[in-house]
N, CA, C and O atoms as CSV, one atom per row, in Angstrom:
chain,resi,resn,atom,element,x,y,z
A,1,UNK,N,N,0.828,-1.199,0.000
A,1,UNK,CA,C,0.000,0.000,0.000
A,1,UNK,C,C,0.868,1.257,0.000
A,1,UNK,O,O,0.803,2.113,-0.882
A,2,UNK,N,N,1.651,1.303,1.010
A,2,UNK,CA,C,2.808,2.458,0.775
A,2,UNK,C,C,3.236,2.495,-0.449
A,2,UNK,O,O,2.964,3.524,-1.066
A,3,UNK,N,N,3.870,1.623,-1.034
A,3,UNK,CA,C,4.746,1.338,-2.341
A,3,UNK,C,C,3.612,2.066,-3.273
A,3,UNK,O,O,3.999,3.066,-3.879
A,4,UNK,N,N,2.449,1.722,-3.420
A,4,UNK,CA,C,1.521,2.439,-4.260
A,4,UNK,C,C,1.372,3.944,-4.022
A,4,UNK,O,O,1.433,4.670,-5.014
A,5,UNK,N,N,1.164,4.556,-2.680
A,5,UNK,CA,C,1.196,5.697,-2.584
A,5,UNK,C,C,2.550,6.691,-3.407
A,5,UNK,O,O,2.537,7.573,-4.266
A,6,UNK,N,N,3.728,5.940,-2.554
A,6,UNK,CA,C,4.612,6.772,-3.583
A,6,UNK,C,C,5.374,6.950,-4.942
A,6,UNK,O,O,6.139,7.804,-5.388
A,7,UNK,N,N,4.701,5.477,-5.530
A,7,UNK,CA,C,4.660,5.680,-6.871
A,7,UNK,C,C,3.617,6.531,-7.307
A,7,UNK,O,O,3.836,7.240,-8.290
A,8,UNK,N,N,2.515,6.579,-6.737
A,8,UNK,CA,C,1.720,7.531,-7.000
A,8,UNK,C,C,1.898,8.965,-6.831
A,8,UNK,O,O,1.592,9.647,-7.810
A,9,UNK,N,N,2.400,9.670,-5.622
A,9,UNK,CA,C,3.337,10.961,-5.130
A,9,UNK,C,C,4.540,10.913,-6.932
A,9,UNK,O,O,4.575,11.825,-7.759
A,10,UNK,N,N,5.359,9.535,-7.015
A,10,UNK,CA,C,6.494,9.614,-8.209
A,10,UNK,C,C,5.665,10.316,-9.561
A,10,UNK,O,O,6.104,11.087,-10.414
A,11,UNK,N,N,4.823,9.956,-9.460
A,11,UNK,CA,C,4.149,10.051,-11.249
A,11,UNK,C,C,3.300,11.557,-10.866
A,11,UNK,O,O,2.903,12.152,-11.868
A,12,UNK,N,N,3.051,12.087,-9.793
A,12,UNK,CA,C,2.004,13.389,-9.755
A,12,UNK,C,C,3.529,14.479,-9.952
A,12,UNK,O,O,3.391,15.418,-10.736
A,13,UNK,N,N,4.628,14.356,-9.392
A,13,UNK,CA,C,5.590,15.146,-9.578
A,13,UNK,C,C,6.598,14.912,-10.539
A,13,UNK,O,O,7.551,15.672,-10.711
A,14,UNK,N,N,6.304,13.381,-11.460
A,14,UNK,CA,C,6.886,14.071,-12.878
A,14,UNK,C,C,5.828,14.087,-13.819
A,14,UNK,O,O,6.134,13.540,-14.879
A,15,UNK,N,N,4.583,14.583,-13.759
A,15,UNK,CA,C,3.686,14.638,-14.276
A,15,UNK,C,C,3.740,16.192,-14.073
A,15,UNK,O,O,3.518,16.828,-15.103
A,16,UNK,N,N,3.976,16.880,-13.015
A,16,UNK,CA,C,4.021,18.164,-12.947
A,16,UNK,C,C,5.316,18.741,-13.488
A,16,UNK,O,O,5.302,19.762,-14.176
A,17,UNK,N,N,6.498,18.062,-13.168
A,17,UNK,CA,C,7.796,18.766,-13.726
A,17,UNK,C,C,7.546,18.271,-15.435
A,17,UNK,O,O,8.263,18.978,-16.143
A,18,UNK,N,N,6.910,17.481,-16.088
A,18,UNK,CA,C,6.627,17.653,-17.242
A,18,UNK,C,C,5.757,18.865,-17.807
A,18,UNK,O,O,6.022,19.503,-18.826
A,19,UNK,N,N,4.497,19.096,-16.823
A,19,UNK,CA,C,3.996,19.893,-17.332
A,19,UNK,C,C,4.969,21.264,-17.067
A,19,UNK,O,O,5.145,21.755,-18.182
A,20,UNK,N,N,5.311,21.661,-16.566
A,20,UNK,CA,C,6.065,22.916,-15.605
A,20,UNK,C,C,7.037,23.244,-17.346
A,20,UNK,O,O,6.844,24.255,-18.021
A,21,UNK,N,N,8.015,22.129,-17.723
A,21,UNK,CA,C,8.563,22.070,-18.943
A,21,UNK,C,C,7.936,22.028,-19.849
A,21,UNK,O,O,8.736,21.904,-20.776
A,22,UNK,N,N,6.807,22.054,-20.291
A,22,UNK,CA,C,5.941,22.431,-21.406
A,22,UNK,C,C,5.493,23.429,-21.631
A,22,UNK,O,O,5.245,23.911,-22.736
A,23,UNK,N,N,5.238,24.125,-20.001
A,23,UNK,CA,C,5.022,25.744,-20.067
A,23,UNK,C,C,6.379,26.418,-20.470
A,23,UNK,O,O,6.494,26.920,-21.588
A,24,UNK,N,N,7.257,26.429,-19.697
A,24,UNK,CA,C,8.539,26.837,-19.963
A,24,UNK,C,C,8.696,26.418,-21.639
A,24,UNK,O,O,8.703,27.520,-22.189
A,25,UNK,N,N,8.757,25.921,-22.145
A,25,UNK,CA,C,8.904,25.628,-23.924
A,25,UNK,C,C,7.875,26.126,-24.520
A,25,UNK,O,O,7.862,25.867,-25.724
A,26,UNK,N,N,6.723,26.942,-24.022
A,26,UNK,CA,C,5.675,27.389,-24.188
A,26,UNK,C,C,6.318,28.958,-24.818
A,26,UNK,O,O,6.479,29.527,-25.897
A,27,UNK,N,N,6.563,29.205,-23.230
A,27,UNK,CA,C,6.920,30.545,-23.105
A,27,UNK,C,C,8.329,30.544,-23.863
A,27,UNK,O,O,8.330,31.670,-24.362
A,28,UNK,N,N,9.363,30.018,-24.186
A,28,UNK,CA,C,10.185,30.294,-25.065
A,28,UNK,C,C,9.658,30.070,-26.484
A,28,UNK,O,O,10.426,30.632,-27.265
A,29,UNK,N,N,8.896,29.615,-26.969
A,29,UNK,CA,C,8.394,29.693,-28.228
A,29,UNK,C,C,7.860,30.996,-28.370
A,29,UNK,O,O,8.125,31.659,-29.373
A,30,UNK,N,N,7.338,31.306,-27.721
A,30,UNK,CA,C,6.556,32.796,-27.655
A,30,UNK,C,C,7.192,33.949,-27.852
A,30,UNK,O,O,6.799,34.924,-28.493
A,31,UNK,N,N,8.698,33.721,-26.982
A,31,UNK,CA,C,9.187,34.961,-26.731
A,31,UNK,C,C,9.892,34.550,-28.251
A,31,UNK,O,O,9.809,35.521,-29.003
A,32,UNK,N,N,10.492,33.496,-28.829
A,32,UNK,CA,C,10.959,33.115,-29.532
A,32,UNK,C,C,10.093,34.080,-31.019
A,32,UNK,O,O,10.466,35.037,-31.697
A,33,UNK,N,N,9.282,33.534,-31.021
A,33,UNK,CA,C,8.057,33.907,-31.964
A,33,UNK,C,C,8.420,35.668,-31.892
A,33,UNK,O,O,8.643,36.145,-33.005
A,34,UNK,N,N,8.479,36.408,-31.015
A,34,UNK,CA,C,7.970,37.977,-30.926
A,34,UNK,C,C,9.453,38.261,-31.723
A,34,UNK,O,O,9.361,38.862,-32.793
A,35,UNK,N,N,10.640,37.913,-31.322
A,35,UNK,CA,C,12.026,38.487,-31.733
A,35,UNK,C,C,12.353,37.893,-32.855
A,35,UNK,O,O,13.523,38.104,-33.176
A,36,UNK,N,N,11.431,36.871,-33.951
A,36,UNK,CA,C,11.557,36.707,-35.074
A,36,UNK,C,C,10.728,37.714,-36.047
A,36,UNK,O,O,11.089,37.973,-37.195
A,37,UNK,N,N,9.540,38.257,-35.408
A,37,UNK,CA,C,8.702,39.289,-35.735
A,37,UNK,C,C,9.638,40.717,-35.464
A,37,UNK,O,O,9.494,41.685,-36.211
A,38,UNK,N,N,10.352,40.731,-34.620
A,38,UNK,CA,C,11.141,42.312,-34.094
A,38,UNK,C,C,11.871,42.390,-35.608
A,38,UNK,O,O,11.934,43.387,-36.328
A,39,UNK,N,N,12.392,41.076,-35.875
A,39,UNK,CA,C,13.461,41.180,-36.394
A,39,UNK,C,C,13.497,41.462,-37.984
A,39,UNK,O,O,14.445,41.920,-38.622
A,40,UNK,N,N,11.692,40.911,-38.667
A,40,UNK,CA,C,11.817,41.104,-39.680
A,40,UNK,C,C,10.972,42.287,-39.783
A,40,UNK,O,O,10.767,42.583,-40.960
A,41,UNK,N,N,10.255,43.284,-38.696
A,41,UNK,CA,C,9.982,44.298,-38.693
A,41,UNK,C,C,11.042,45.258,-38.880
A,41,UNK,O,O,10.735,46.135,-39.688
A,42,UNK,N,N,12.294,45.372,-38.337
A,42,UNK,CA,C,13.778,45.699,-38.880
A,42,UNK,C,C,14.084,45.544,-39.798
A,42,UNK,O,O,14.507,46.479,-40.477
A,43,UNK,N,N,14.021,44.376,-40.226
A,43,UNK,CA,C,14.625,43.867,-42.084
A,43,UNK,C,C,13.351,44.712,-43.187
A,43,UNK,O,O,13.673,44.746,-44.374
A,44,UNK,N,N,12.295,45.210,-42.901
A,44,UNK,CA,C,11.436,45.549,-43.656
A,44,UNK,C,C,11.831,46.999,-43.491
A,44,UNK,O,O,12.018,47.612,-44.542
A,45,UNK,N,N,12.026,47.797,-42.101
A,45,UNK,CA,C,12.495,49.415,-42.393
A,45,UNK,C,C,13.834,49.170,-43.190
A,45,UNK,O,O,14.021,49.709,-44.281
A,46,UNK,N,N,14.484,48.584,-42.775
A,46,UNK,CA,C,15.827,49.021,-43.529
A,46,UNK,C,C,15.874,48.217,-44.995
A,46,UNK,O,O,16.814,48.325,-45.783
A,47,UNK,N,N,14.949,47.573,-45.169
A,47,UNK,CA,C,14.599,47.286,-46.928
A,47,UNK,C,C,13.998,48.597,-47.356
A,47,UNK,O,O,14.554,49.117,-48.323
A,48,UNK,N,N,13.064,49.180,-46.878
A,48,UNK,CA,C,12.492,50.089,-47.627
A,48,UNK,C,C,13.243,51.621,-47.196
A,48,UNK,O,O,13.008,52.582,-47.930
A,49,UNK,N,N,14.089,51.792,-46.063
A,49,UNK,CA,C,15.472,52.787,-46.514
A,49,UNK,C,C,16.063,52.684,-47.680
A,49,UNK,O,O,16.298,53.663,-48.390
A,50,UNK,N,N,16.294,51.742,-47.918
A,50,UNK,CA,C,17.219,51.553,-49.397
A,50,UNK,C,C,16.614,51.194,-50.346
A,50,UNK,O,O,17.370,50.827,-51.245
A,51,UNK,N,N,15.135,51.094,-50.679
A,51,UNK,CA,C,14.519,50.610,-51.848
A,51,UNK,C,C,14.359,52.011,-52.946
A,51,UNK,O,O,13.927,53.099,-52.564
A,52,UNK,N,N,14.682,51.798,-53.976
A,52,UNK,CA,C,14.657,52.848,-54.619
A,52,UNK,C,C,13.412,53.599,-55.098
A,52,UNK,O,O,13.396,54.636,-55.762
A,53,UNK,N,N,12.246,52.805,-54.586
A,53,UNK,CA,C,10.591,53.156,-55.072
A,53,UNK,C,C,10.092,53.667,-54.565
A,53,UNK,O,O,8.902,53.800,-54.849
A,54,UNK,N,N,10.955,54.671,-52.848
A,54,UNK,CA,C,10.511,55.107,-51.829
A,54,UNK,C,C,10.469,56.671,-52.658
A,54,UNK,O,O,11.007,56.932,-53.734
A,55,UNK,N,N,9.643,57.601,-51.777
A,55,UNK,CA,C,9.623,59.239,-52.077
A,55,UNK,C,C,10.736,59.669,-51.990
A,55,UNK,O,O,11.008,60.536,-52.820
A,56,UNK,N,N,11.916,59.252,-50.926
A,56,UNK,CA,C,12.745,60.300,-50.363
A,56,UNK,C,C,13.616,61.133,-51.263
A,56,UNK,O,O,14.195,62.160,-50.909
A,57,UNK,N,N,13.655,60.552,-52.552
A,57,UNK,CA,C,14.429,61.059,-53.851
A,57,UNK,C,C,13.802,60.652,-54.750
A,57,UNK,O,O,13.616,59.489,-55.106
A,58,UNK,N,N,13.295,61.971,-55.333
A,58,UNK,CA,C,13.390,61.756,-57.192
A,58,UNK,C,C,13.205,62.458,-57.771
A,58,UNK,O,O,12.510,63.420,-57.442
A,59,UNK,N,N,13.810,62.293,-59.057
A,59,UNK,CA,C,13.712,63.245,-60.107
A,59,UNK,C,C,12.296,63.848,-60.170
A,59,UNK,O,O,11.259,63.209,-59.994
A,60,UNK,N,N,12.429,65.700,-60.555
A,60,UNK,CA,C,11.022,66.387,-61.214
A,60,UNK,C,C,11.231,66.695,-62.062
A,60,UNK,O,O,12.334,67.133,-62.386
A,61,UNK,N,N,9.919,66.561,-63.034
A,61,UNK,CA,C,10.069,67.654,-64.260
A,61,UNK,C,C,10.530,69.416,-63.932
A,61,UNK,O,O,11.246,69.935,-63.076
A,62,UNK,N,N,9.816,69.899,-64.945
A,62,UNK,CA,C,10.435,71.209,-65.194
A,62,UNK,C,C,8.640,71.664,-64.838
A,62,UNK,O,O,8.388,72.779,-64.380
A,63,UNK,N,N,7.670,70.776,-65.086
A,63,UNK,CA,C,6.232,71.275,-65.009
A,63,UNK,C,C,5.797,71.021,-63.750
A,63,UNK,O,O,4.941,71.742,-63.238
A,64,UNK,N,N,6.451,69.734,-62.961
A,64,UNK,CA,C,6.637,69.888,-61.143
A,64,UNK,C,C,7.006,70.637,-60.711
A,64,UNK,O,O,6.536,70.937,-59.614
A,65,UNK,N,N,7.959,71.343,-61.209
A,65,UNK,CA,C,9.120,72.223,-60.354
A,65,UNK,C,C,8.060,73.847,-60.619
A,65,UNK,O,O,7.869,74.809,-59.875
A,66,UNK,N,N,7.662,73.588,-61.744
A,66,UNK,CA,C,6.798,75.157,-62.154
A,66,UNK,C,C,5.131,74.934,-61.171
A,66,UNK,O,O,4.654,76.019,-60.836
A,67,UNK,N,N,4.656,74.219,-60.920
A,67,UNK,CA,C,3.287,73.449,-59.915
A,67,UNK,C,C,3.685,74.104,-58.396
A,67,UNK,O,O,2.773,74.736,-57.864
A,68,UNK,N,N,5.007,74.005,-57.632
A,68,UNK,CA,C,4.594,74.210,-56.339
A,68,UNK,C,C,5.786,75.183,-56.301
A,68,UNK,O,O,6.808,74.689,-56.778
A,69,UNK,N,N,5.917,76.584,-55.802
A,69,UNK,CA,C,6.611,76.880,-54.900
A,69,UNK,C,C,7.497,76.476,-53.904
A,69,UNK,O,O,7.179,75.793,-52.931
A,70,UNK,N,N,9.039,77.066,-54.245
A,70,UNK,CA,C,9.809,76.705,-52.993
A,70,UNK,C,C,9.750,77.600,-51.950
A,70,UNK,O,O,9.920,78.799,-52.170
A,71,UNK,N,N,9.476,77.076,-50.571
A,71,UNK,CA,C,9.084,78.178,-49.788
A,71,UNK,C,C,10.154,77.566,-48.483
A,71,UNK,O,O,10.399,76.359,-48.501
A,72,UNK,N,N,10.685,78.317,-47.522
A,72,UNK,CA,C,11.417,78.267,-46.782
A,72,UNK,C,C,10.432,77.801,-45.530
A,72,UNK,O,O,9.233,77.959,-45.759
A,73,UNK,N,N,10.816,77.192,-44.106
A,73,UNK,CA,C,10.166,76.655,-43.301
A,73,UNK,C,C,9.460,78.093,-42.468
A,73,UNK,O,O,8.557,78.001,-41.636
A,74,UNK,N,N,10.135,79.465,-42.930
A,74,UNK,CA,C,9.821,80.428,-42.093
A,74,UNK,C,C,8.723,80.819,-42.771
A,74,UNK,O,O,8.221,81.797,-42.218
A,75,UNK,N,N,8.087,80.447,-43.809
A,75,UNK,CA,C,7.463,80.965,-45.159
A,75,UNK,C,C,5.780,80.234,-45.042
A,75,UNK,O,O,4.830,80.973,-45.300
A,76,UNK,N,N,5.630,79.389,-44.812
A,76,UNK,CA,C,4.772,78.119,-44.439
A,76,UNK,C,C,3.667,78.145,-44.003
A,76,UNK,O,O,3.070,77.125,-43.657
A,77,UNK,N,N,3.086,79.571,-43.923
A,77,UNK,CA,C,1.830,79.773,-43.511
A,77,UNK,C,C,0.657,79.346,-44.574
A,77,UNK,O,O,0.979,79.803,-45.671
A,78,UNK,N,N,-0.306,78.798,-44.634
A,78,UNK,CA,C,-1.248,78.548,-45.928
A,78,UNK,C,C,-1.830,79.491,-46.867
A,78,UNK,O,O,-2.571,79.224,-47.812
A,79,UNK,N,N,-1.227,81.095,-46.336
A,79,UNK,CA,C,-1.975,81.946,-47.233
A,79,UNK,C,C,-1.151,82.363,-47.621
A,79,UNK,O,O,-1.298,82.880,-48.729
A,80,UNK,N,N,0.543,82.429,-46.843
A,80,UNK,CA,C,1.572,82.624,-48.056
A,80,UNK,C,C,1.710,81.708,-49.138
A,80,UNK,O,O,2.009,82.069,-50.276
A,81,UNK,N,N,1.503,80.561,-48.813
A,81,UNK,CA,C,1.451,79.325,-50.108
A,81,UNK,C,C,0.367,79.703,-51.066
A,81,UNK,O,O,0.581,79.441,-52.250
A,82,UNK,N,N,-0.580,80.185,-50.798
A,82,UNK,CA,C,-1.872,80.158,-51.291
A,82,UNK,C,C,-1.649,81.393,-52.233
A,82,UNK,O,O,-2.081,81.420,-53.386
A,83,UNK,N,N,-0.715,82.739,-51.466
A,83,UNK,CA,C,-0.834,83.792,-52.330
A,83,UNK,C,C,0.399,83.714,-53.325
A,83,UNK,O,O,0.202,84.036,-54.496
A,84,UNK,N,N,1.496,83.356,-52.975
A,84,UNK,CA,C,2.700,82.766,-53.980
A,84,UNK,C,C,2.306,81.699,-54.785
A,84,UNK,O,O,3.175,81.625,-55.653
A,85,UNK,N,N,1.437,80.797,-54.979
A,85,UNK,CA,C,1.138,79.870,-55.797
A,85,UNK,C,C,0.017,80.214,-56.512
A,85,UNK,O,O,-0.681,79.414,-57.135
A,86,UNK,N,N,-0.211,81.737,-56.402
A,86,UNK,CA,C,-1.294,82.030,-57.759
A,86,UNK,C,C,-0.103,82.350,-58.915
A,86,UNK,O,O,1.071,82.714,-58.845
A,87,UNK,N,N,-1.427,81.878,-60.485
A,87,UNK,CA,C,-1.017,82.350,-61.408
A,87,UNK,C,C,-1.645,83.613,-61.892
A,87,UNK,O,O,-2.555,84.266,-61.381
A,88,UNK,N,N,-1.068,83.788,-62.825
A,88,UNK,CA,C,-1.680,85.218,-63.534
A,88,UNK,C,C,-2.793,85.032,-63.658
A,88,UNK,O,O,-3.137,83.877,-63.910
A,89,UNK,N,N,-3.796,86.059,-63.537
A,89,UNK,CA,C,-4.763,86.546,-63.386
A,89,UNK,C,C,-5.795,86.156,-62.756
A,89,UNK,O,O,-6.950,86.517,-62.981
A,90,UNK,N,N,-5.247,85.019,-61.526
A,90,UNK,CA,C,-6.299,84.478,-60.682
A,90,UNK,C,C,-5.914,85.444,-59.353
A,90,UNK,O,O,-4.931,86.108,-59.023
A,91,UNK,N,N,-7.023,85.198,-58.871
A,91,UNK,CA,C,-6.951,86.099,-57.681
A,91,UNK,C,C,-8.121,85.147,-56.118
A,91,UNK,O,O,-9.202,84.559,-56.135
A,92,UNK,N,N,-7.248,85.437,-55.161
A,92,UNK,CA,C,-8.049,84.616,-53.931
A,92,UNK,C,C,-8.928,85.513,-52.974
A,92,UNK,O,O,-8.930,86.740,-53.064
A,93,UNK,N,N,-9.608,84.872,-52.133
A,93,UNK,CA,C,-10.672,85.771,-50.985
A,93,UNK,C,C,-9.931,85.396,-50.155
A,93,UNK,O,O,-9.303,84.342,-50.260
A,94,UNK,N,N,-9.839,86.340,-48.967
A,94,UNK,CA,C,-9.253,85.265,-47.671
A,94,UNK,C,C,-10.373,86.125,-46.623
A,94,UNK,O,O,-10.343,87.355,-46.608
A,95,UNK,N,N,-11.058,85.583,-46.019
A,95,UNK,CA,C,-12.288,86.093,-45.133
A,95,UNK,C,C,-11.420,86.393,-43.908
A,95,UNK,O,O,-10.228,86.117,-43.772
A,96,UNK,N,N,-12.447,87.172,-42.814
A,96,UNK,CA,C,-11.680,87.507,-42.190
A,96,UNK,C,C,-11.438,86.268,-40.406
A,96,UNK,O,O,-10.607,86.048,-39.524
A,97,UNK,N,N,-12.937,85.805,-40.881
A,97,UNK,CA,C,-12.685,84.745,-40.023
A,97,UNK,C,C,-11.985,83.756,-39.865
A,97,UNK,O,O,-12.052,83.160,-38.790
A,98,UNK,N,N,-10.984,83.234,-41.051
A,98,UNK,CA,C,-9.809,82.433,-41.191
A,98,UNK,C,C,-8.609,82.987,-41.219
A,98,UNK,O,O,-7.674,82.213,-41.012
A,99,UNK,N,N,-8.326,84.247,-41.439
A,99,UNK,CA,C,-7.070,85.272,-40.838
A,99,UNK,C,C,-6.814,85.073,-39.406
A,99,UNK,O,O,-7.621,85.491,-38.577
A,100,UNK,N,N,-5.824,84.507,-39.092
A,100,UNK,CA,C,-5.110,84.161,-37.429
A,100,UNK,C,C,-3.911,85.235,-37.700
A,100,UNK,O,O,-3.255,85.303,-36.660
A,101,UNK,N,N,-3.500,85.897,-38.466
A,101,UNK,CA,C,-1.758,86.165,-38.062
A,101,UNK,C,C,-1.869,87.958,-38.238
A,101,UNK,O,O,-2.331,88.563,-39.206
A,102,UNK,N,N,-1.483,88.344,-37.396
A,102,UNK,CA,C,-1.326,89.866,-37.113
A,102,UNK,C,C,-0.825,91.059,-38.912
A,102,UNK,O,O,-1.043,92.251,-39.125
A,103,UNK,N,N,-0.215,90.109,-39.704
A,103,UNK,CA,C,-0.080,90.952,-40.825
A,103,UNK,C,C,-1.584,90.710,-41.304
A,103,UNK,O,O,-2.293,89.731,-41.069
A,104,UNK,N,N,-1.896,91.897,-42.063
A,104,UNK,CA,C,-2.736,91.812,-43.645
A,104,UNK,C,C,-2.177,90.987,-44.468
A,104,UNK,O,O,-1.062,90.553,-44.178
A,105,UNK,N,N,-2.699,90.657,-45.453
A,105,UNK,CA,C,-2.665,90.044,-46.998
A,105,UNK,C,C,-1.798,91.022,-47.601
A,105,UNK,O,O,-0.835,90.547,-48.203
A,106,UNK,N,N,-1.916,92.330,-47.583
A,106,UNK,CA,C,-1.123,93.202,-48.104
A,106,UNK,C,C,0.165,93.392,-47.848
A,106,UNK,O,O,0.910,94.076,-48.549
A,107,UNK,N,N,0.464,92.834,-46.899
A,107,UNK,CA,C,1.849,92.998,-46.618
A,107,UNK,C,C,2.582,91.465,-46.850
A,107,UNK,O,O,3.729,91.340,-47.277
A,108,UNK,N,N,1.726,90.376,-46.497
A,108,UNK,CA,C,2.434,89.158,-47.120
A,108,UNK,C,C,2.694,89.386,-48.851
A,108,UNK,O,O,3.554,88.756,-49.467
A,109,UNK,N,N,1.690,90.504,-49.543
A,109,UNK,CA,C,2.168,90.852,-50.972
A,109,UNK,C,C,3.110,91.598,-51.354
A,109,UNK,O,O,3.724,91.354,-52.393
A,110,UNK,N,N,3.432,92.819,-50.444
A,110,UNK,CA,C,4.156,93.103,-50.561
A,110,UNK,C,C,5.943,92.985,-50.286
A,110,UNK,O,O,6.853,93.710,-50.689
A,111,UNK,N,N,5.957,91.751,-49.431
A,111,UNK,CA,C,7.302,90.844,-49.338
A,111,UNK,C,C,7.298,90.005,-50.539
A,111,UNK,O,O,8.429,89.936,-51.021
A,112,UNK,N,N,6.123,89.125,-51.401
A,112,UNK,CA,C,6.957,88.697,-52.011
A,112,UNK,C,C,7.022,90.054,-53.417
A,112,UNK,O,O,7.888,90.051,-54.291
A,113,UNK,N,N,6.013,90.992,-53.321
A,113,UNK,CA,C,6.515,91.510,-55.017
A,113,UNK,C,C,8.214,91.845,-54.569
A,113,UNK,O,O,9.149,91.386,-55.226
A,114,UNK,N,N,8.441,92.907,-53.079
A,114,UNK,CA,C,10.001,92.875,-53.152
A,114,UNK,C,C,10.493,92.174,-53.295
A,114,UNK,O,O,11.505,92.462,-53.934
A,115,UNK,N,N,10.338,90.320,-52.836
A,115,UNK,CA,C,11.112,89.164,-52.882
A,115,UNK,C,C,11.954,88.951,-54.398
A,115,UNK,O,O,13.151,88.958,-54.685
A,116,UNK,N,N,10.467,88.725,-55.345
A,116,UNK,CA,C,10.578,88.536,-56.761
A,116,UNK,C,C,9.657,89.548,-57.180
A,116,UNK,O,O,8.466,89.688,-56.900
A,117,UNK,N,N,10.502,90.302,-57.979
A,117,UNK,CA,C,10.184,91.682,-58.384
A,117,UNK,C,C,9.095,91.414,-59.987
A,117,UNK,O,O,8.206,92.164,-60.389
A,118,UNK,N,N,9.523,90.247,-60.548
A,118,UNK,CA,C,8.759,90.186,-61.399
A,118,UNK,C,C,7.329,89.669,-61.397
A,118,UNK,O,O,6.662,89.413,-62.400
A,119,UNK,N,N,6.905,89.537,-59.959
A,119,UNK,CA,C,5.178,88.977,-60.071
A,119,UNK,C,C,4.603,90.029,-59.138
A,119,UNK,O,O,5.091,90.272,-58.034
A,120,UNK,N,N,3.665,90.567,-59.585
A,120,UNK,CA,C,2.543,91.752,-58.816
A,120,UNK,C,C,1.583,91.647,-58.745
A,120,UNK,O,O,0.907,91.271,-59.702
A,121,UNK,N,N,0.944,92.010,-57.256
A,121,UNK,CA,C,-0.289,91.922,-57.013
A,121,UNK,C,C,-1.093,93.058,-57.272
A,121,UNK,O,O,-0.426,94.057,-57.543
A,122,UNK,N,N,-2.287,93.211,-57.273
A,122,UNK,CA,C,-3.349,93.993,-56.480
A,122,UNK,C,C,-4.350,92.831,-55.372
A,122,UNK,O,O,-4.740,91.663,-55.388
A,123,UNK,N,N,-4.428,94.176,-54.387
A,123,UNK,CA,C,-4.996,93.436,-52.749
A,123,UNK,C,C,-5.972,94.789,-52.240
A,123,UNK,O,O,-5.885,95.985,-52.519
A,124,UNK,N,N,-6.716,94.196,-51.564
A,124,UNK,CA,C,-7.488,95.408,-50.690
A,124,UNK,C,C,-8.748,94.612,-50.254
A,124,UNK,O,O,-9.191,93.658,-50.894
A,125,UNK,N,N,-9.469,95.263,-48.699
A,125,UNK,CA,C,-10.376,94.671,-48.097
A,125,UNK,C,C,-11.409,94.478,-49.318
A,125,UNK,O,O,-11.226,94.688,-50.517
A,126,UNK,N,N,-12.236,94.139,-48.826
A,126,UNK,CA,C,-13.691,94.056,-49.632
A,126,UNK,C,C,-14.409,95.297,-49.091
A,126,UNK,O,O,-13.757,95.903,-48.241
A,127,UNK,N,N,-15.739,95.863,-49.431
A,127,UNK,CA,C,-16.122,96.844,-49.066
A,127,UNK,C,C,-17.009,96.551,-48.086
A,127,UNK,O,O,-17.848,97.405,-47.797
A,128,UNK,N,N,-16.991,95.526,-47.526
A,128,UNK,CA,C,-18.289,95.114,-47.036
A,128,UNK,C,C,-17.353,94.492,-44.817
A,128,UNK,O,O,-17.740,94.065,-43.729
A,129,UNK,N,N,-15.685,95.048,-45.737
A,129,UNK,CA,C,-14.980,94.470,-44.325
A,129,UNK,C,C,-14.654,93.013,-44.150
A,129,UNK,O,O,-13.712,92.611,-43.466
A,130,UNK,N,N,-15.676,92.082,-44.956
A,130,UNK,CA,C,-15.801,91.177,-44.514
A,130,UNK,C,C,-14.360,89.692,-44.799
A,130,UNK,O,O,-14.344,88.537,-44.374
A,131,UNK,N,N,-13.422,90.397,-45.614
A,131,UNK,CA,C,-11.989,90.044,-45.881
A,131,UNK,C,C,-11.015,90.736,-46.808
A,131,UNK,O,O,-11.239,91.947,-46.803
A,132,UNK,N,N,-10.043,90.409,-47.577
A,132,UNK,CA,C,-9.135,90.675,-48.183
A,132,UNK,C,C,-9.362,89.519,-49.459
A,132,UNK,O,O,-9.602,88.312,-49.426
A,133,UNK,N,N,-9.130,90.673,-50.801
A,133,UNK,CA,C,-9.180,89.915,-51.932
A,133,UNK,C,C,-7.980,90.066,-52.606
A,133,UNK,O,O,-7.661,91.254,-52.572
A,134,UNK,N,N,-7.208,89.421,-53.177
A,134,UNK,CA,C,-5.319,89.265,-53.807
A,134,UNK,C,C,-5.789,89.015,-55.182
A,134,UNK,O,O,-6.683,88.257,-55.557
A,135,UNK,N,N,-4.939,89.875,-55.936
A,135,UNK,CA,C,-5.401,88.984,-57.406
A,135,UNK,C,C,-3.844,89.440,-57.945
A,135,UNK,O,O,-3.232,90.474,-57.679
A,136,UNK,N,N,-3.426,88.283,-58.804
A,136,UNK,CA,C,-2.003,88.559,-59.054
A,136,UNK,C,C,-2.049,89.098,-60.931
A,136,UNK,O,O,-2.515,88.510,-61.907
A,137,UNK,N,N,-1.544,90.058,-60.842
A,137,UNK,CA,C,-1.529,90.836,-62.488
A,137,UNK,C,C,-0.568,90.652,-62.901
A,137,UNK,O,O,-0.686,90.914,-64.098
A,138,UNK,N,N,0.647,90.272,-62.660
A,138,UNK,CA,C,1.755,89.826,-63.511
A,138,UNK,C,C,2.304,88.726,-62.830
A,138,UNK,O,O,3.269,88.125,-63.305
């Protein structure tokens, strides 16, 4: 009867140190699993650093380069973009409820006609107060 008990006690504690090692091979598969994922999450940024199909470089035309304005980071406001990226003889509204910045329209025109002397505006409120209209004449 003893002899049965502790073969019985023998088999509950390598029945447990088996299971105990199955968790443990559990949990290294797992962690195993995440740092094969780290790793080709790495191999995928630094594939597409060096893939040549990325934005970070490329050639423009001459009709890209004529499409957007180069504007400096100090330059970057949306109504300087907006008023440097007209063409001839279009002209913009800017209301007054979307004006945030202490200059007029008139004076962001008049930096760039000094900037580049060859494009000119006409600017002035509306009569009604209710914003500033830009229209570029040359």
């Amino acid at each position: 009867m003893l002899a049965s008990i502790i073969l019985l006690l023998v088999a509950i504690i390598f029945s447990l140190a088996t299971i105990h090692l199955l968790l443990v091979t559990i949990i290294l598969l797992v962690v195993t699993i995440n740092l094969l994922l780290v790793t080709i999450n790495l191999l995928v940024v630094i594939t597409n650093l060096f893939n040549p199909k990325t934005n970070f470089m490329r050639d423009l035309s001459a009709e890209e380069m004529s499409e957007t304005p180069l504007l400096s980071k100090a330059k970057s406001s949306p109504f300087f973009v907006k008023i440097i990226g007209l063409k001839k003889g279009n002209g913009v509204f800017i209301s007054k409820q979307e004006w945030n910045l202490g200059k007029t329209p008139g004076r962001i025109c008049r930096y760039i006609m000094k900037k580049f002397p060859y494009v000119k505006y006409e600017y002035g409120m509306e009569p009604d107060e209710s914003g500033w209209r830009v229209w570029r004449v040359e």
